[in-house]
Every structure is written in structure tokens, then in C-alpha cells.
C-alpha positions in Angstrom: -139.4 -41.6 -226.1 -138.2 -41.4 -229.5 -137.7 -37.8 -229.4 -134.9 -38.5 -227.1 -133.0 -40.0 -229.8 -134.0 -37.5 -232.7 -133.4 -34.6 -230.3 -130.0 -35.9 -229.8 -129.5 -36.0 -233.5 -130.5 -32.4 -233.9 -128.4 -31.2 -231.6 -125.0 -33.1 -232.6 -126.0 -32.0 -236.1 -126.4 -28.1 -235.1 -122.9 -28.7 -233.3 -121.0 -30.4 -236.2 -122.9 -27.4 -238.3 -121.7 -24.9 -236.3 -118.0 -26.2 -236.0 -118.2 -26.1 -240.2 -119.0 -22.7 -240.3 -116.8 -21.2 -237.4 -119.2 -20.4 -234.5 -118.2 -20.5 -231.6 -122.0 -21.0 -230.3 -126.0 -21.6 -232.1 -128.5 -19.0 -230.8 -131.5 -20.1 -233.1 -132.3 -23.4 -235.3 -135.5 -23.5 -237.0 -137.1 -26.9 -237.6 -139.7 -28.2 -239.8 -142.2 -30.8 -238.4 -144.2 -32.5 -240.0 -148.0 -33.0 -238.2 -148.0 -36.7 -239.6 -144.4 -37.5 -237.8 -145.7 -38.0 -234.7 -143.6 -35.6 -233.1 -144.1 -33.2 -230.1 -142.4 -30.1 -230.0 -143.1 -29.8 -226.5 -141.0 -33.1 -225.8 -138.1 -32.0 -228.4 -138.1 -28.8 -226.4 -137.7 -30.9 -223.4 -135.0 -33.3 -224.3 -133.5 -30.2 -226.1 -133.4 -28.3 -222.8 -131.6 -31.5 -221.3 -128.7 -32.3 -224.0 -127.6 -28.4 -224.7 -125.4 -27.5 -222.0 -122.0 -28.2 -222.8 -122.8 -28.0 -225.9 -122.5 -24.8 -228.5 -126.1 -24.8 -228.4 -126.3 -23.7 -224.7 -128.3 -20.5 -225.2 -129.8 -21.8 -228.6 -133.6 -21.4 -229.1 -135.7 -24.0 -231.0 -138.6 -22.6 -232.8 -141.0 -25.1 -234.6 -142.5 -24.5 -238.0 -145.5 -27.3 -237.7 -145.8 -28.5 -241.3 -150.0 -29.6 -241.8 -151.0 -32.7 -243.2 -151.6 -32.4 -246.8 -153.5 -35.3 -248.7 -154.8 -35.6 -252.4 -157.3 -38.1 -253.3 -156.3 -40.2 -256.3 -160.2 -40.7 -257.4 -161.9 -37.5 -256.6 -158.6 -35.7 -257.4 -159.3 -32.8 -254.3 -156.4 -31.8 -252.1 -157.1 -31.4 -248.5 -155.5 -30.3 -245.5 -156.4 -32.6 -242.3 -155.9 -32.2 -238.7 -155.8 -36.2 -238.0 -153.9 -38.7 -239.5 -156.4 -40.3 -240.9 -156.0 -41.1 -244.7 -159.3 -40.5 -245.9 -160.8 -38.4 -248.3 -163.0 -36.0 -246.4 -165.2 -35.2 -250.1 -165.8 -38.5 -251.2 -164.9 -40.9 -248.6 -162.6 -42.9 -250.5 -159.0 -44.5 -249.1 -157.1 -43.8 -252.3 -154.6 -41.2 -251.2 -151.6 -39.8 -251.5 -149.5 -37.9 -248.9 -148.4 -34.3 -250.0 -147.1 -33.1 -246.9 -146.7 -33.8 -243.1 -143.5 -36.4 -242.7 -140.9 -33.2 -243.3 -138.4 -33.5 -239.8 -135.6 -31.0 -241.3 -133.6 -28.3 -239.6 -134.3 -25.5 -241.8 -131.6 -23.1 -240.6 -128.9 -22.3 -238.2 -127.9 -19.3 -236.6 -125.2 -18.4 -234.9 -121.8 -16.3 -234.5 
């Protein structure tokens, strides 16, 4: 349920976006997610479908850019790229890691006329 609530964000922040830079409507916003937020595209996409009319993002399309979780291991010193949130060294097992990428939640761009 909480991409109700971040959906709603993106949205009002497209629209105050698009009211900066004189459009009149938003065809396109490209987002960044991050694997390691939790977050489900499919359920943005959703809530987005819900809280665009009436809005200048009526005929906007969303299109994902799924960020991978990177992790580095602090003993071995090997960077990995996981599928699971699981912070765990995959070489040598160890727990002492640090989290290179897979939290980003950004709107990358906006388009529109």
C-alpha cells in the first residue's frame, strides 16, 4: 500500500514540474527504482493509472528504469550484483557489506509540451 502514497507524490511532483516549465500536459516521466526499495512498478503503474486524470499527466506514460542491487564486501573487498536482498557476500560468505546501489526512487526526467 505504500505505493499509493509515493505514487501520489510522483505525480503532484510531475504536475508542479510541469507548471514550472510551461506545459500544458506530461507525456513521459522516467523513474529510477531501486531493486532494494521494495517497490513494484506494476503497483505504481496501477495507482498511477488511478490519480492521472484530471491531472496534466492524463496521457503521461511511466517507464521504469529497475536499478540492481549492488553490494561490496568490506573483508573480501568483491562487488556483486544480487537479485535478493539479502546482504551477504556471495564469495566469502561474510555479513560485512556495504550497499552501492538499489535504494535510488528518483524521477529521472520529464517530458512534456
Amino acid at each position: 500500500m505504500h505505493e499509493y502514497s509515493v505514487t501520489k507524490s510522483l505525480v503532484d511532483l510531475c504536475n508542479q514540474e510541469a507548471d514550472n516549465n510551461g506545459f500544458t500536459k506530461v507525456y513521459k516521466i522516467n523513474v529510477k527504482v531501486g531493486k532494494f526499495t521494495g517497490f513494484s512498478p506494476d503497483a505504481i503503474k496501477f495507482y498511477f493509472d488511478y490519480l492521472r486524470p484530471d491531472t496534466k499527466c492524463r496521457e503521461a506514460k511511466i517507464i521504469f528504469d529497475e536499478v540492481p542491487i549492488r553490494i561490496k564486501c568490506r573483508d573480501c573487498g568483491k562487488e556483486n550484483v544480487i537479485d535478493e536482498p539479502l546482504l551477504l557476500c556471495p564469495d566469502c560468505g561474510k555479513r560485512n557489506i556495504e550497499l552501492l546501489s538499489g535504494r535510488e526512487f528518483y524521477v529521472e526526467s520529464i517530458e512534456g509540451e
